[in-house]
C-alpha positions as CSV (number, residue, x, y, z in Angstrom):
1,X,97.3,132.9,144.9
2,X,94.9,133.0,141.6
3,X,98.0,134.5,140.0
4,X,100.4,131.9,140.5
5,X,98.0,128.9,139.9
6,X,96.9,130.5,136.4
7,X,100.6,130.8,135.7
8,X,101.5,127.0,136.6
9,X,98.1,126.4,134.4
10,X,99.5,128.4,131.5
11,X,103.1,126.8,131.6
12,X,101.4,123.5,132.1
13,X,99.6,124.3,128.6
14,X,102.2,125.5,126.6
15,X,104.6,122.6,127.8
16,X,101.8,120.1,126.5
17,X,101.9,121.7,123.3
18,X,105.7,121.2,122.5
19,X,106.3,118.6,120.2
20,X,107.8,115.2,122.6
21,X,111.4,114.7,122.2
22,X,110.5,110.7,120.4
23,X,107.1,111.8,118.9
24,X,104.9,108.6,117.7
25,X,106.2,109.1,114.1
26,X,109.9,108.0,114.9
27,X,109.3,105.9,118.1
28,X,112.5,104.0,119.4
29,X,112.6,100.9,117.2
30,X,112.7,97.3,119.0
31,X,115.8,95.0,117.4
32,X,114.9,93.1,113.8
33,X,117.7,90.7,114.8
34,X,117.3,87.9,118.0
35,X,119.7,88.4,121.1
36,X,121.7,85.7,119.3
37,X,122.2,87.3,116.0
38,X,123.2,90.2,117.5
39,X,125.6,88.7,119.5
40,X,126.8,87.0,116.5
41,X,127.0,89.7,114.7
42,X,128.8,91.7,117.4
43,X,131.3,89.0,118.3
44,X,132.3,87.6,114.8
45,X,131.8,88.5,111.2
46,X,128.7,90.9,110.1
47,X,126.9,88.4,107.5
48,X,125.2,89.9,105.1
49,X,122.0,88.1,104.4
50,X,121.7,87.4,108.3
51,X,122.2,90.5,109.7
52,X,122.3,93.6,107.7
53,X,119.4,92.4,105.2
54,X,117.0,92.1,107.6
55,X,117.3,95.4,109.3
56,X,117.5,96.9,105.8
57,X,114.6,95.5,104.7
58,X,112.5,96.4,107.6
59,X,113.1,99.7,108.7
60,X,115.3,101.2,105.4
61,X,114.2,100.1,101.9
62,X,110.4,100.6,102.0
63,X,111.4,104.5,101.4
64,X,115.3,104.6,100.1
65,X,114.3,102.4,96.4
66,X,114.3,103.5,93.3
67,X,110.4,104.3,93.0
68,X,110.0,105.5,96.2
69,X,113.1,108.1,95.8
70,X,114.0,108.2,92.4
71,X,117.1,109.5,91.8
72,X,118.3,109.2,95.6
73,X,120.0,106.5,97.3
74,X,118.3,102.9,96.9
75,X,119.7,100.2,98.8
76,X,117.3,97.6,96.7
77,X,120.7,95.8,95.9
78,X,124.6,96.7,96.1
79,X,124.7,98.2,92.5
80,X,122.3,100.5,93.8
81,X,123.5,101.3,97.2
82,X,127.6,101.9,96.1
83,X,126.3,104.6,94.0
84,X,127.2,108.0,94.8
85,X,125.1,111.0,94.9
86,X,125.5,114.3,94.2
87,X,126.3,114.5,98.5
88,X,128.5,111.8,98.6
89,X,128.9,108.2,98.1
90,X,126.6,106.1,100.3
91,X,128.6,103.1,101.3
92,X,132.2,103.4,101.2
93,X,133.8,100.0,102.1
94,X,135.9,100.1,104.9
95,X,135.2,103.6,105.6
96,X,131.9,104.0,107.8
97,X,133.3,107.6,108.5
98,X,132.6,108.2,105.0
99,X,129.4,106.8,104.1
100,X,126.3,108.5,103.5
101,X,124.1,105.5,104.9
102,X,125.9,105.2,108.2
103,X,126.1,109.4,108.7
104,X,122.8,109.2,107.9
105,X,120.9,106.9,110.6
106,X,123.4,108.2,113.1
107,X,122.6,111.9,112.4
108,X,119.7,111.8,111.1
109,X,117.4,108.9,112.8
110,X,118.2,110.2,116.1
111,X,118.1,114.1,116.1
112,X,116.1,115.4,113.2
113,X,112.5,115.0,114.1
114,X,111.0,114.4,110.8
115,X,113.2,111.1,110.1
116,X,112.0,108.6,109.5
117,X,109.2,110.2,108.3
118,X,107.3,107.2,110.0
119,X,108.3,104.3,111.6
120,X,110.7,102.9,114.1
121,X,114.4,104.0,114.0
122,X,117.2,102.0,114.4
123,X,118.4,100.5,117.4
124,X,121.9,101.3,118.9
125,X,122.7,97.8,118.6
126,X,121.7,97.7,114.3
127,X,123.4,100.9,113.9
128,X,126.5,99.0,115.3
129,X,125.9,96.0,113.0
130,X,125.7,98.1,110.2
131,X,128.9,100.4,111.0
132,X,130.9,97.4,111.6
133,X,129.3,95.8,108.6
134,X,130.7,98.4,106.4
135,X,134.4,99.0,108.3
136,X,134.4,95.3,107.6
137,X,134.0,95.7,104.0
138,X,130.5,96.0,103.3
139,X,130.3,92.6,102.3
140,X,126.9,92.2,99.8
141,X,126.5,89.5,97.4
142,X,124.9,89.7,94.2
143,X,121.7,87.9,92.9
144,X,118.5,87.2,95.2
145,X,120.6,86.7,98.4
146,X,121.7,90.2,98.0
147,X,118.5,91.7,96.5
148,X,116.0,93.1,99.3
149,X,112.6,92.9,99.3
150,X,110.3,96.2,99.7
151,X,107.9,95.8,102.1
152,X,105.4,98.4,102.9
């Protein structure tokens, strides 16, 4: 009877020890966007400025500019983030299949444990504004509207 209870203790132990499938430094992110704007965005045309700048401002650019990363993919404004690196180009127009940023928050945001390093990831529903943002052309104007703001 000691036995078996100092075995359930044991695996009890060594189960608390594993690291938690959504550990505190990548917990499920809640939506930037209101219900509305995402079913705006869903529904109709992906707008730039109302629905892809805010997500990218909250949850992206604080790490992927050019001070932070140098060298690596900054999505401060479009000149930056239609760049292509050395695996690729980020954002392909039309072609979410193809681009860096969307294989990226897919893959990486939801299986690799150490991405983001810290913060929330993306929801389901902003990874589908931003894929359908960029099979609709990956629309992003130039000047302030277009430029985003780092905030840490």
């Amino acid at each position: 009877m000691k036995s078996s209870s100092a075995a359930l203790l044991l695996c009890a132990l060594l189960a608390s020890c594993s690291t938690p499938p959504d550990p505190e430094t990548k917990p499920m992110g809640e939506n930037v966007l209101s219900k509305e704007a995402i079913h705006a965005a869903k529904t109709g045309p992906v707008d730039f400025v109302a629905h892809v700048k805010p997500v990218l401002e909250r949850k992206c650019v604080m790490c992927h500019n050019r001070k932070a990363l140098p060298g690596h993919m900054s999505l401060e404004n479009r000149t930056q983030a239609m760049r292509s690196g050395a695996l690729g180009a980020y954002i392909v127009p039309g072609h979410p299949e193809n681009s860096l940023l969307i294989a990226n928050v897919h893959s990486a945001h939801q299986n690799v444990s150490v991405m983001p390093a810290v913060g929330e990831r993306l929801t389901k529903d902003e990874y589908a504004i931003l894929t359908k943002w960029v099979k609709e052309g990956a629309n992003w104007p130039a000047g302030a509207a277009g430029t985003l703001e780092i905030v840490r």
